[in-house]
Residue, then its C-alpha position, 0 to 999 in steps of 0.5 A: x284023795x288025801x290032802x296035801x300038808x302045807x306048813x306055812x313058816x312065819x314071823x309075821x314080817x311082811x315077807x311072810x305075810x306075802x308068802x301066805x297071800x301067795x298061798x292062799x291065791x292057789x291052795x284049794x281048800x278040799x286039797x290042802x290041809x295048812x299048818x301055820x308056825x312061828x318060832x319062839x327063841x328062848x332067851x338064854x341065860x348068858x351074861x358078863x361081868x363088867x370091871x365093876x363086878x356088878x352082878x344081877x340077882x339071880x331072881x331079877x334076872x329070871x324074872x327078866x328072862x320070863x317077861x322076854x320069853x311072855x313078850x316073845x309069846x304074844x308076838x308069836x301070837x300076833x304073827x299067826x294072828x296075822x298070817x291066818x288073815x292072809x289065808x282066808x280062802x283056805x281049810x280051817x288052818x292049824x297053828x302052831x309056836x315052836x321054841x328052839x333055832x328057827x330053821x332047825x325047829x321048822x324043818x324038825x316040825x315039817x318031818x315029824x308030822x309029814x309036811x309035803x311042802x313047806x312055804x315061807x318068805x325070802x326074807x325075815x325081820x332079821x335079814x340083811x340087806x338083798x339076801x336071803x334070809x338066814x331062816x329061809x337059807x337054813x331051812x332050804x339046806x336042811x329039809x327033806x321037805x320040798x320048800x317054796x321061797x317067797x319073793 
C-alpha cells in the first residue's frame, strides 16, 4: 500500500505544534510519509524618505536585509526543530523552508510533489484575536489538496 503524504505547515507557534501533536496522536508511521514545512518571507527591498531626505547606503541596507533574511533562517529552523519533536511516533519526517507568501508557497509545495492532505493550525504567530489565521484562511481556499485545521 503506498503511504500517504502528509505535509505538516508550521510556524513554530503553539497552534502548530498542537496540530503535529494531533497528528502524531494517529499517523501510523508504515502508512504515512510526513513533510514538515515553514515559510520564509524575504524581506523586501521597500523604503521611504522622510522630509529630511535621509538616505540609507545602498550597502548598509543590503547587509540589513541579509541579517534579517539569516535571522528568519534560523527561526525557520527552530520551528521544524520543534514541530519534528512533537512527531515522535512517526516515519523519519522530512523537512523542509520554503520562501514566498505562506498560503501561496504551502499550497504550490502540497501540489508539486503530491501531498494527499495538508495539516496546520488554526491560528499563527500573526493572528488576531478568535479568527482564523490568514495562513490557514489562504490555504483552505486555495488548495486542491484536502486540508485539516487544528484547533
Amino acid at each position: 500500500m503506498t503511504p500517504i503524504a502528509i505535509l505538516v505547515a508550521t510556524d513554530g507557534s503553539p497552534e502548530a505544534l498542537a496540530a503535529a501533536e494531533w497528528l502524531d496522536r494517529w499517523a501510523q508511521p508504515e502508512r504515512t510519509k510526513i513533510t514538515v514545512v515553514t515559510v520564509i518571507t524575504p524581506p523586501g527591498a521597500s523604503w521611504t524618505m522622510g522630509t529630511s531626505g535621509f538616505v540609507i547606503d545602498g550597502d548598509v541596507f543590503g547587509k540589513t536585509l541579509q541579517e534579517l533574511f539569516e535571522e528568519e533562517k534560523e527561526l525557520a529552523k527552530q520551528s521544524l526543530a520543534n514541530t519534528r519533536a512533537q512527531l515522535s511516533h512517526c516515519p523519519p519526517v522530512k523537512e523542509e523552508v520554503l520562501a514566498g507568501s505562506p498560503a501561496k508557497a504551502i499550497v504550490e509545495y502540497a501540489k508539486k510533489y503530491h501531498m494527499d492532505l495538508i495539516v496546520m493550525g488554526r491560528r499563527g504567530h500573526s493572528a488576531l484575536g478568535n479568527l482564523m489565521g490568514s495562513v490557514s484562511f489562504g490555504v483552505l481556499n486555495r488548495s486542491s489538496v484536502p486540508v485539516t485545521v487544528v484547533s
